[in-house]
C-alpha positions in Angstrom: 201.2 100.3 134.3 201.7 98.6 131.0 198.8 98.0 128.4 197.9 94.8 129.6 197.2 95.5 132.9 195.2 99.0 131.7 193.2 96.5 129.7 192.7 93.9 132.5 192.2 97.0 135.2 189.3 98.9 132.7 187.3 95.6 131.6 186.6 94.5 135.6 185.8 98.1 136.7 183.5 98.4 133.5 181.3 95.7 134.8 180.1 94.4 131.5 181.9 90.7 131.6 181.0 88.3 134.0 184.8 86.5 134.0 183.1 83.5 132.7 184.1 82.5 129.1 181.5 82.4 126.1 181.7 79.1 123.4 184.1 79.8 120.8 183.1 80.7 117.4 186.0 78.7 116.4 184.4 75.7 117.7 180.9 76.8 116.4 181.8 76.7 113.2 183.4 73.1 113.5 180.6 71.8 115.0 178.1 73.1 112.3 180.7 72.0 109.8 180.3 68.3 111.4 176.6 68.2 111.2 176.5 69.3 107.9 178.5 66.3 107.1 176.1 63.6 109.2 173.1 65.6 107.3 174.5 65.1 103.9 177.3 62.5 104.9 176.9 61.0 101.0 178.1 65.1 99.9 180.7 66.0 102.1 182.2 63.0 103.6 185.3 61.6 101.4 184.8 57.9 101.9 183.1 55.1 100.0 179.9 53.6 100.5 181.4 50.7 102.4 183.2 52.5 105.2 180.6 55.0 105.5 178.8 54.3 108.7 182.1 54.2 110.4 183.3 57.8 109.2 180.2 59.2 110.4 179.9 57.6 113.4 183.1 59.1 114.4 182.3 62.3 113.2 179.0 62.2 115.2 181.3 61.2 118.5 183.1 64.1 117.8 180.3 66.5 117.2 178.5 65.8 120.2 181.6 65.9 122.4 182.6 69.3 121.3 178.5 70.1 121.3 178.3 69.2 125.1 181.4 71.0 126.3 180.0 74.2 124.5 176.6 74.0 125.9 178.5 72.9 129.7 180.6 76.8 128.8 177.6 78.4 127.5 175.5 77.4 130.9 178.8 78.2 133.0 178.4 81.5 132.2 174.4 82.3 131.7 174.9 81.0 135.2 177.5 83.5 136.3 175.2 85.9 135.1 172.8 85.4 138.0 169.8 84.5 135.1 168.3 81.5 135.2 167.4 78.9 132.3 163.6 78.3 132.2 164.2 75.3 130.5 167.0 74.1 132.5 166.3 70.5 133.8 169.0 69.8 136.1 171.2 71.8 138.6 173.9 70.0 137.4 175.8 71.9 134.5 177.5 68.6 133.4 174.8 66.7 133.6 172.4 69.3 132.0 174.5 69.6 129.0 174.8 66.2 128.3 171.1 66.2 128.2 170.8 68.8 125.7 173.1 67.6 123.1 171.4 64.0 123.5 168.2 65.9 122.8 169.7 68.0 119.7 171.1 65.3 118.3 167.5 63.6 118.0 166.1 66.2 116.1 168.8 65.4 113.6 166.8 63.3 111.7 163.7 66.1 111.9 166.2 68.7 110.4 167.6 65.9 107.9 164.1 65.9 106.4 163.3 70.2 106.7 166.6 70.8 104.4 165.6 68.4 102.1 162.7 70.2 101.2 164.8 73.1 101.1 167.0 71.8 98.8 164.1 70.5 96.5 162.3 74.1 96.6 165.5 75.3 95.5 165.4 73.2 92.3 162.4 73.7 92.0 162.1 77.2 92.1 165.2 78.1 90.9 165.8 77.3 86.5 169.4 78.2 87.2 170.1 75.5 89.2 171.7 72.1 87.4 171.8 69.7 90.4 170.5 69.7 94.2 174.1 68.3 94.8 175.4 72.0 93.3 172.6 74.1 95.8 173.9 72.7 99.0 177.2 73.3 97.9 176.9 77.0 96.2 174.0 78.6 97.0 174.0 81.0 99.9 170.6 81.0 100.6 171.0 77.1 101.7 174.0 77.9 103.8 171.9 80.2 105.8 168.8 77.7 105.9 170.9 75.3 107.2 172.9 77.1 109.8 169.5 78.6 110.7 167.7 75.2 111.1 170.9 74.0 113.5 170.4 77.3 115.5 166.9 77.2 116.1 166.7 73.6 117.3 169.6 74.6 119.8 167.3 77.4 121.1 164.1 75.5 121.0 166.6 73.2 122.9 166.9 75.4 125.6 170.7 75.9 124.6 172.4 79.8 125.0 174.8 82.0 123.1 175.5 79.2 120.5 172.2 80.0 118.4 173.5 83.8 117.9 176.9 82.7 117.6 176.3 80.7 114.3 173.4 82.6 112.7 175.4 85.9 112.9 178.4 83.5 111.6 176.3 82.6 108.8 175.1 86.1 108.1 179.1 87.5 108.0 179.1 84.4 105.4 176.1 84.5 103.4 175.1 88.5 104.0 171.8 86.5 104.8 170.4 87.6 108.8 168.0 84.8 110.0 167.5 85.2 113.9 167.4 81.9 115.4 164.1 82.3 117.1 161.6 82.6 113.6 159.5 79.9 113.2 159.8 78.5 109.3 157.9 75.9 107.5 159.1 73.1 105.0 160.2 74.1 101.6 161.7 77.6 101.8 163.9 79.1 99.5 165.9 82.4 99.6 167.1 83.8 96.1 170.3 85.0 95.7 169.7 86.2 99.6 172.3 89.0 99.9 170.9 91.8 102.4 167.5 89.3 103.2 167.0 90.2 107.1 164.4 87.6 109.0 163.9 89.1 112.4 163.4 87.1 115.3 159.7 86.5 115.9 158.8 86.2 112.6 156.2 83.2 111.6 157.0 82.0 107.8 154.5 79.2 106.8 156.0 76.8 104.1 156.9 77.1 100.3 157.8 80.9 100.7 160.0 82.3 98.6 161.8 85.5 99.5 164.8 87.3 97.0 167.5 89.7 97.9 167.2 92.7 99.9 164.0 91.8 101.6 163.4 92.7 104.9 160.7 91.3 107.3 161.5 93.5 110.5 159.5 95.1 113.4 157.6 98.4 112.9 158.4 99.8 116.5 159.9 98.8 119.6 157.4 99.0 122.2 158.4 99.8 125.7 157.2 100.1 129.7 156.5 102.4 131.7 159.6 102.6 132.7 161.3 103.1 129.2 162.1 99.5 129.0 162.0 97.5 125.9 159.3 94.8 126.0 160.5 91.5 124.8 158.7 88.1 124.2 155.5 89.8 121.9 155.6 89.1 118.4 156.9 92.4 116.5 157.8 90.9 113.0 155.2 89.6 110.4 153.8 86.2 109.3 153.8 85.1 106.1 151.4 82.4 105.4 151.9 79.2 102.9 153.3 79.6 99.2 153.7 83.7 99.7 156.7 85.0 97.6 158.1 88.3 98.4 160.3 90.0 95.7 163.4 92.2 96.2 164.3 95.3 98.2 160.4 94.5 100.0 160.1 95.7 103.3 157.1 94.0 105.3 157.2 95.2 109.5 154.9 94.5 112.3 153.6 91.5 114.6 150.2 91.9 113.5 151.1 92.1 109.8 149.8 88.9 108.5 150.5 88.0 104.4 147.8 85.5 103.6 148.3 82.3 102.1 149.6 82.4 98.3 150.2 86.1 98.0 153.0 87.9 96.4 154.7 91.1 97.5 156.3 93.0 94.3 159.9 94.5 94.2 160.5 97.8 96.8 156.9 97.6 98.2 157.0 98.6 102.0 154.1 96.9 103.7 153.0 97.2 107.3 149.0 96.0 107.0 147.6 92.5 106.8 146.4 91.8 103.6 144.1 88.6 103.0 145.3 85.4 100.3 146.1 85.7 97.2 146.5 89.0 96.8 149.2 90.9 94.9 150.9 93.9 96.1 153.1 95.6 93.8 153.9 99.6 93.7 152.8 101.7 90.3 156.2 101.9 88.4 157.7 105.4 87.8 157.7 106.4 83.8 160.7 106.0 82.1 162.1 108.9 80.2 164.5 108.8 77.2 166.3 111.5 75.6 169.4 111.5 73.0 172.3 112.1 75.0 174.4 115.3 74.8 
């Protein structure tokens, strides 16, 4: 039997595929490539003013022809998997599809305004930055917010796979992890980013600021009776409007709530509520100097 057909023989006996294939992460990233361009089309299309419209218009076409053949694969095979979309409208997987993207692409404009607050709480925020032009172009933390904004209004869309498929794209790009399914407010800005981890049911109100290294994860994975994990309960924090967290800060659990205009200092590890305005910082160790040799 030659290594092909081992392959072939072990991944039907294992059970663990359906035989339906998944969107491509190929095609994810053209796709999030295209509406990056309709969301900034002045940025990253190379065209003049006066044959604009028509570039993007075709770039739109495109995007939302590969967009519905994704989400007809994606609900091919959530199909084969005997689960059923809650938010499914049709039976039709065609049909169904085509009614997703139309409702994506409507939220365009909606996401068109979010990043633009981005952007501005970037330059804002940040006295490195010389232009908002250079922060959509450079700056990681932007890459992620972006991809993560696309993501999220697929999910809230009802679409599968494709949300995970570009935010862990745009995590293996940016070393930023922003599940798809937090909820974040207007105006956020990540710092440098590298190592930030956003879990999935976190609540982030807007103007946060978070810098690199910080984590905003789950305390503890509760289970059943059955030694089952339970899913669908908040287990990662909220952070209220205008709170900044600082690097290497570890804040865990879905009843953690940062109030309103609080700041969290560098390496503080935080798993209790704590009311606005408040700042949390850890004592700093004494430094010790001695001639060397």
């Amino acid at each position: 039997m030659s290594t092909v057909d081992l392959l072939l023989h072990a991944d039907a006996a294992s059970g663990l595929s359906s035989g339906q294939p998944l969107p491509t992460l190929e095609a994810a990233i053209v796709l999030a490539n295209d509406i990056r361009s309709l969301l900034f089309p002045r940025l990253w299309l190379a065209t003049d003013e006066a044959t604009l419209h028509a570039v993007a218009g075709v770039i739109c076409q495109r995007a939302e022809a590969q967009l519905q053949q994704q989400i007809r694969i994606a609900l091919e095979h959530k199909q084969s998997t005997g689960i059923r979309l809650h938010k499914e409208p049709q039976d039709d997987l065609h049909e169904t599809a085509a009614h997703l993207t139309t409702k994506f692409f409507s939220l365009l404009p909606h996401l068109q305004i979010l990043l633009q607050a981005d952007i501005q709480a970037a330059f804002d925020r940040d006295p490195a930055a010389k232009t908002p032009d250079e922060i959509i172009a450079c700056y990681p933390g932007i890459q992620a917010i972006l991809v993560y904004r696309i993501a999220h209004a697929l999910l809230e869309t009802g679409v599968p796979y494709l949300p995970r498929i570009l935010s862990e794209w745009a995590h293996g790009e940016t070393g930023i992890d922003i599940h798809p399914g937090a909820r974040i407010g207007a105006s956020f800005f990540i710092d440098h980013g590298t190592g930030v981890v956003v879990g999935e049911t976190c609540v982030i109100g807007a103007s946060v600021t978070l810098y690199q290294g910080v984590t905003l994860g789950a305390w503890s994975f509760p289970r059943d009776e059955d030694g089952r994990l339970i899913r669908g309960t908040q287990r990662h924090p909220t952070l209220e409007d205008g709170v900044t967290v600082y690097s290497n800060a570890t804040v865990l659990g879905g009843t953690t709530v940062v109030g309103a205009g609080s700041l969290i200092g560098s390496s503080v590890t935080l798993s209790r509520s704590i009311p606005p305005n408040t700042i949390v910082t850890i004592e700093k160790p004494s430094l010790q100097f001695r001639e060397a040799g």
